[in-house]
Each structure stands twice: as structure tokens, then as C-alpha cells.
Backbone bond lengths (Angstrom), bond angles and torsions (degrees), N, CA, C in turn:
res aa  C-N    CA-C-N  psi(-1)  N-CA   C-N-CA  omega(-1)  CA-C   N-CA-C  phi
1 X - - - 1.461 - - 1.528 108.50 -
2 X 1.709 104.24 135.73 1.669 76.48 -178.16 1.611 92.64 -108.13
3 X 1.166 109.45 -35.26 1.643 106.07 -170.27 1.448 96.37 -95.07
4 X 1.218 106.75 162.03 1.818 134.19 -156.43 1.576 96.30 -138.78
5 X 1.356 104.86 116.00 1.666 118.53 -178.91 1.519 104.21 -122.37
6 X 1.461 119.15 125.88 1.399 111.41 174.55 1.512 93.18 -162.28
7 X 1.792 99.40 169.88 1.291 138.61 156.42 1.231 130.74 -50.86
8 X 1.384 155.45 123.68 1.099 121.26 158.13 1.626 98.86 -163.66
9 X 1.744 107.73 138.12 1.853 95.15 161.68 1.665 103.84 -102.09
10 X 0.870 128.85 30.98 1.247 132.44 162.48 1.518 102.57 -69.41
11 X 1.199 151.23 -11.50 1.253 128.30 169.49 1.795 104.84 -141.59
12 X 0.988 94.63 147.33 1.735 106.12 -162.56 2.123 88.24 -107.40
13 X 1.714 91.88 158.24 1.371 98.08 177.82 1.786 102.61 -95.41
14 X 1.454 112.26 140.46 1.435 93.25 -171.31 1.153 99.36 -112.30
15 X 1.813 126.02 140.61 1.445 132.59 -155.17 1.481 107.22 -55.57
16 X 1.628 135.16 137.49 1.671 108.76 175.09 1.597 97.22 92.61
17 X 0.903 148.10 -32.53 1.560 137.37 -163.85 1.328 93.82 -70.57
18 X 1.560 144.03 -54.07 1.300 125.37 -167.71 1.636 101.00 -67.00
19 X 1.138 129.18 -42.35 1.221 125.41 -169.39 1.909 106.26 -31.65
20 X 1.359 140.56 -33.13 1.100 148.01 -169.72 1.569 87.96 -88.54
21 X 1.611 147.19 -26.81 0.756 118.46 -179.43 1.618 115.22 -120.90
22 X 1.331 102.39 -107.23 1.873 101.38 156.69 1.598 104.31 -125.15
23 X 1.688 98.68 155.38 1.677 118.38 -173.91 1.789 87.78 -46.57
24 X 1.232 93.87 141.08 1.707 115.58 165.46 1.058 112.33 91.28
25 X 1.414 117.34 -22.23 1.920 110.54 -169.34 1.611 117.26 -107.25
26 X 0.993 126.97 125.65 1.822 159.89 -144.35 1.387 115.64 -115.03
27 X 0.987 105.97 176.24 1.931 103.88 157.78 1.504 93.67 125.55
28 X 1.495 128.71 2.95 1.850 107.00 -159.89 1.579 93.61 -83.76
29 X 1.127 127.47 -6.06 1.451 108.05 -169.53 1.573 89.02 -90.22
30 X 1.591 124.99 -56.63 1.159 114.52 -167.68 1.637 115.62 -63.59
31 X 1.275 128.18 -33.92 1.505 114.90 162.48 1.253 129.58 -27.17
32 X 1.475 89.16 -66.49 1.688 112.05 -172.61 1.893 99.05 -55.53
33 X 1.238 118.10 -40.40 1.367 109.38 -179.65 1.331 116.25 -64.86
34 X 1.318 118.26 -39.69 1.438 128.95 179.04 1.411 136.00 -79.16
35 X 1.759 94.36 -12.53 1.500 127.61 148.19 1.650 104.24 -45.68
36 X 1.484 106.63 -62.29 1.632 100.31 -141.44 1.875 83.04 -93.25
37 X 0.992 129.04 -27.64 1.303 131.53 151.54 1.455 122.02 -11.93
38 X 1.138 110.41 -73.50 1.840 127.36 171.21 1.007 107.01 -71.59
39 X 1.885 140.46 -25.95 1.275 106.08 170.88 1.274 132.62 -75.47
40 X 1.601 91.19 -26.11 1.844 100.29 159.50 1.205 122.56 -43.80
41 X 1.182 114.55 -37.23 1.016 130.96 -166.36 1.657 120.85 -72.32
42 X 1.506 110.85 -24.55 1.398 132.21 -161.94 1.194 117.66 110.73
43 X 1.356 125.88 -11.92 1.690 98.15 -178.84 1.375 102.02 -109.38
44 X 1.872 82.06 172.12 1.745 87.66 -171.45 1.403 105.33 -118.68
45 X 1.310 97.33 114.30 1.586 117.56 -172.98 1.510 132.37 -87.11
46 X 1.107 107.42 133.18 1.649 110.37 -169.95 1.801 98.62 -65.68
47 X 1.388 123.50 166.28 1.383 134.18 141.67 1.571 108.11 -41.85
48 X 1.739 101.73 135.26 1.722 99.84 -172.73 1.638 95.16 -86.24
49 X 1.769 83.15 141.69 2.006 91.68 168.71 1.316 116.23 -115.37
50 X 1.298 93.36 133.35 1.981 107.47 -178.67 1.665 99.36 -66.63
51 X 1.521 101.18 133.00 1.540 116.54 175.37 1.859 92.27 -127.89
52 X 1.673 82.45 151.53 1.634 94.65 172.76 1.785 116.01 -41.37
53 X 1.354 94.81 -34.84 1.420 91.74 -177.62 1.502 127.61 -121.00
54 X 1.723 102.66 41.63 1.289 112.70 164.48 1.649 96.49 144.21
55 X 1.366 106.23 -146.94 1.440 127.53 177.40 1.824 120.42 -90.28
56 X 0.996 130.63 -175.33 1.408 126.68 152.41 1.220 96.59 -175.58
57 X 1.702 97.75 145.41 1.436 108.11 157.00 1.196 127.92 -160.07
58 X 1.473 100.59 139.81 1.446 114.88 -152.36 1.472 117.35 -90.69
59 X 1.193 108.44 135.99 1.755 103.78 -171.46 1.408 132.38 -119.81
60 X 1.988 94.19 -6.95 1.539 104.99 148.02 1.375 86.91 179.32
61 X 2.273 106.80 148.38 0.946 138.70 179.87 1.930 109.88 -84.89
62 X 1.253 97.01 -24.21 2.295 91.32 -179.45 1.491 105.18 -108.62
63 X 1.447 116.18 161.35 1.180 110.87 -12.72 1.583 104.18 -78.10
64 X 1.674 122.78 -3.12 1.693 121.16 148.76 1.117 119.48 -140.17
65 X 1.100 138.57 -154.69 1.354 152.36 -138.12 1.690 98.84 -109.68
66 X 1.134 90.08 132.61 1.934 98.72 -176.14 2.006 95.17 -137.55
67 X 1.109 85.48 128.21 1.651 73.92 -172.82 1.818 91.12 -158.98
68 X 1.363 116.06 151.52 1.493 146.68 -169.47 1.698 94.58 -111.04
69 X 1.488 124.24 120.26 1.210 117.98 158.05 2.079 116.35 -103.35
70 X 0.911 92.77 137.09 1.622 93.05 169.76 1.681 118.38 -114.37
71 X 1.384 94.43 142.45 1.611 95.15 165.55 1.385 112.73 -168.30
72 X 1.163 120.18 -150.61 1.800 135.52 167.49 1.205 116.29 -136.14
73 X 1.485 106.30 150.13 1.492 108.58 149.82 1.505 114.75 -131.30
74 X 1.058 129.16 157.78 1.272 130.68 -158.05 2.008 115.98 -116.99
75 X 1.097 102.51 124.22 1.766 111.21 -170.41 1.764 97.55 -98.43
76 X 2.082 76.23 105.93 1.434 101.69 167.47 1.608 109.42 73.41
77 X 1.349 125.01 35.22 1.606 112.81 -173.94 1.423 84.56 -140.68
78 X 1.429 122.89 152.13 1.277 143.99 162.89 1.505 107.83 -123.87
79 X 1.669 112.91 98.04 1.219 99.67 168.62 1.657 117.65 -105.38
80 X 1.419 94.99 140.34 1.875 107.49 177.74 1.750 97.03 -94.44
81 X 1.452 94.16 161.87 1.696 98.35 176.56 1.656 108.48 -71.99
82 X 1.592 107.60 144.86 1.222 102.23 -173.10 1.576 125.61 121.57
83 X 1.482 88.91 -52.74 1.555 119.15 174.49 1.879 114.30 -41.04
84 X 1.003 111.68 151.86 1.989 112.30 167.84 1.928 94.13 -65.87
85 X 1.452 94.75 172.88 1.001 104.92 176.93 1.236 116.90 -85.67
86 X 1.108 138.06 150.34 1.804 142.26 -177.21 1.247 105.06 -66.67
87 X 0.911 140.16 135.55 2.024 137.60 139.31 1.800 109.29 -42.48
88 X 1.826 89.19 149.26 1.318 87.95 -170.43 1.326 101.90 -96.04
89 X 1.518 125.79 16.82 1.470 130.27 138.08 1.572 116.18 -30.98
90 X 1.283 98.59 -44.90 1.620 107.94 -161.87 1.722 121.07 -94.83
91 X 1.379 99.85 -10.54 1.417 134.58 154.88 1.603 125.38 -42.25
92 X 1.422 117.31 112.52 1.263 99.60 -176.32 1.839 84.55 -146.29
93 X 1.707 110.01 87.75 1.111 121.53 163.24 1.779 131.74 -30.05
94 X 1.621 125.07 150.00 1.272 104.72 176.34 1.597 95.24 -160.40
95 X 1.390 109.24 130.09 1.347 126.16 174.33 1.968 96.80 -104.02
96 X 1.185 97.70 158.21 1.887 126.73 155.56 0.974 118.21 167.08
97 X 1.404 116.56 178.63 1.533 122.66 -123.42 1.662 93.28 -136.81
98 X 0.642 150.94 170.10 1.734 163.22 -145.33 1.586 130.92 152.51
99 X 1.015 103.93 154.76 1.656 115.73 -155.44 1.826 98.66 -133.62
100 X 1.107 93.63 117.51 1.872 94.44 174.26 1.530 109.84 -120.44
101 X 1.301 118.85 107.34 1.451 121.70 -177.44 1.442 102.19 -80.86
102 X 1.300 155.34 166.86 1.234 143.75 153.50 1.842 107.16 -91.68
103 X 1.135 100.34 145.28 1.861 103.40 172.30 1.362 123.20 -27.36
104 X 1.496 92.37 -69.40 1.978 105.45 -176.11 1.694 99.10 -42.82
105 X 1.624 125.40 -49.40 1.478 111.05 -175.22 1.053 109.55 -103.82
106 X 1.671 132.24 36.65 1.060 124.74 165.14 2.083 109.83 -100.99
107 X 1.898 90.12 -23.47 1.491 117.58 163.37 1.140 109.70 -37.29
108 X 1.447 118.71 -90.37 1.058 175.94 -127.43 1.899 109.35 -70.86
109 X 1.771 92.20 -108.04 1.319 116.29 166.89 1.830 111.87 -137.39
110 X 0.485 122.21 113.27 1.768 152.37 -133.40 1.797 87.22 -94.39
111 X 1.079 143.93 83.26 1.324 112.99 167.58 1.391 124.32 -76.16
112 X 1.443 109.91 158.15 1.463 131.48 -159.24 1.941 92.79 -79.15
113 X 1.599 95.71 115.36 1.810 98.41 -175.08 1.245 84.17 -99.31
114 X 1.699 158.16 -15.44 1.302 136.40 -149.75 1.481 97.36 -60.61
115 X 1.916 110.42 -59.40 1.684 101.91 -144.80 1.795 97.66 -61.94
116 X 1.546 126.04 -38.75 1.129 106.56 -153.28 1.874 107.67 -78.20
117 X 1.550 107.10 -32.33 1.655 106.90 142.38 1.453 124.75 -15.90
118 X 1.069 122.77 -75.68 1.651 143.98 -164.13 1.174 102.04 -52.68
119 X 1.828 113.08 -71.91 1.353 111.70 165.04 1.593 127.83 -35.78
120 X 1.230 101.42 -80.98 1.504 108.06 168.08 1.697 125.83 -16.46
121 X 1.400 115.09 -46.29 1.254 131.80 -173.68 2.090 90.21 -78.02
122 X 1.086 106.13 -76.47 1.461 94.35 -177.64 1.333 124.36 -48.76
123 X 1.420 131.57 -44.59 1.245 123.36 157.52 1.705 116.21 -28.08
124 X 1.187 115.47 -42.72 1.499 116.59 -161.81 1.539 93.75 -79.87
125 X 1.148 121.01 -58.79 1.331 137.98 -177.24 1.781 111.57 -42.78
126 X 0.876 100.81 -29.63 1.712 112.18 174.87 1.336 101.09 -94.27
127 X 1.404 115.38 -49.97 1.891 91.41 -171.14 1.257 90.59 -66.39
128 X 1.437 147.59 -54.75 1.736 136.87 -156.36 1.323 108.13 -41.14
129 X 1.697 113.58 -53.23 1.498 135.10 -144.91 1.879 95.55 -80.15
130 X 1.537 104.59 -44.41 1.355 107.05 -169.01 2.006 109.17 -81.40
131 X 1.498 104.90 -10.97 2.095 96.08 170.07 1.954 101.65 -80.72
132 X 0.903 114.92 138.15 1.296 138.42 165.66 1.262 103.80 -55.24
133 X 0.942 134.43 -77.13 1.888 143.83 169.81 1.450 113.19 -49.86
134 X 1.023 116.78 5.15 1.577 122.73 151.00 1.619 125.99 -99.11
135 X 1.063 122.58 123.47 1.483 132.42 155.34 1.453 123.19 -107.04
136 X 1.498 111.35 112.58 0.956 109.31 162.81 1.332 125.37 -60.12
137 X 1.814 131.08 157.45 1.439 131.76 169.48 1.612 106.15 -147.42
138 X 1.701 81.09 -177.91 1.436 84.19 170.35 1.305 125.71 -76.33
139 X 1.348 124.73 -179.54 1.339 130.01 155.82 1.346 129.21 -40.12
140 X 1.627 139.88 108.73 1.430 105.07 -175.34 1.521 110.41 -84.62
């Protein structure tokens, strides 16, 4: 699995949080949890950065880029800017995992992203599986 879809009121939308990114898109509480999550965990994690299309966070730059994105998508709601905030009824959270090689060593000598991928993905997969206030689902 690479992407992780779930339930959860474990994280609230906080008023203004999309404003740093685009209207509708969320995730700073659950980042930040999943931040301190992985360091428990062992890794050593950058400060999370707001992307147009959610959260990210990065958990090491060599020999590339390993990084966790977070966000939402929302069942059955269209929000325009302006709008109240959604219920996290309507919330359908989403973590995954990504690999950024840079060009020059993708030229070059290419390093092998599977094993630290693999890991990475199960790490996540265990903290999701092991909070109580998480449900995993399907895809919506």
C-alpha cells in the first residue's frame, strides 16, 4: 500500500490553516503528530512544510529525499474560500510516502530508494494501525 486513507477525530481542522495553503486542504495537526511520531520512531525529522497540496515531511535529504505527505479529501463537500469549516465527519485523511532522487544521480548512479521506501511505508503503517482513533479505509 503506498497511500494510507483513514478516519480519525484525533485531529481537528484549525481555522486559517488552509489559508498557508489552498481553500479546503488540512492536515497541520495530523503532520505535526506524525512528525513527533517518527521521531519516536528514529528518524530525524525536518520542520513540516506546507505545500499547495497539503503537508510534507521530510525525514532525510542523502543520498535523496524521503519525505511523508499529508492531507485530506473530503466525502461529498465542495469547499469554496470563505465557506465554514467542514466536520471531520466529512474528513477522509491521507498519508504517503515518496522518494526524490535528484537528476545529476538519477544520470549518473541512481540510488536504490526501494529498501529505505519499504521501511518508511511500514513504519507509517504501524504508527496508523497501532492509534486507536485511527481507522483505516478505503480509497474514496
Amino acid at each position: 500500500m503506498s497511500n494510507f486513507y483513514f478516519k480519525s477525530d484525533l485531529f481537528e481542522i484549525e481555522p486559517g490553516e488552509d489559508d498557508e495553503i489552498n481553500p479546503g486542504i488540512y492536515g497541520r495537526q495530523l503532520a505535526n503528530w506524525l512528525k513527533s511520531r517518527l521521531e519516536q520512531t528514529g528518524y530525524e525529522v525536518e520542520p513540516v512544510i506546507a505545500e499547495d497540496w497539503g503537508r510534507c515531511i521530510v525525514v532525510s535529504r542523502a543520498p535523496f529525499m524521503l519525505w511523508v505527505g499529508c492531507g485530506n479529501m473530503m466525502e461529498d463537500v465542495d469547499v469554496n474560500e470563505g465557506d465554514p469549516l467542514p466536520t471531520i465527519e466529512n474528513i477522509v485523511w491521507l498519508c504517503f510516502v515518496e522518494a526524490e532522487v535528484p537528476l545529476f544521480k538519477r544520470l549518473f548512479n541512481k540510488p536504490d530508494t526501494a529498501p529505505a521506501l519499504n521501511k518508511l511505508k511500514a513504519d507509517l503503517a504501524s504508527i496508523l494501525s497501532s492509534e486507536s482513533r485511527i481507522t483505516l479505509v478505503e480509497e474514496p
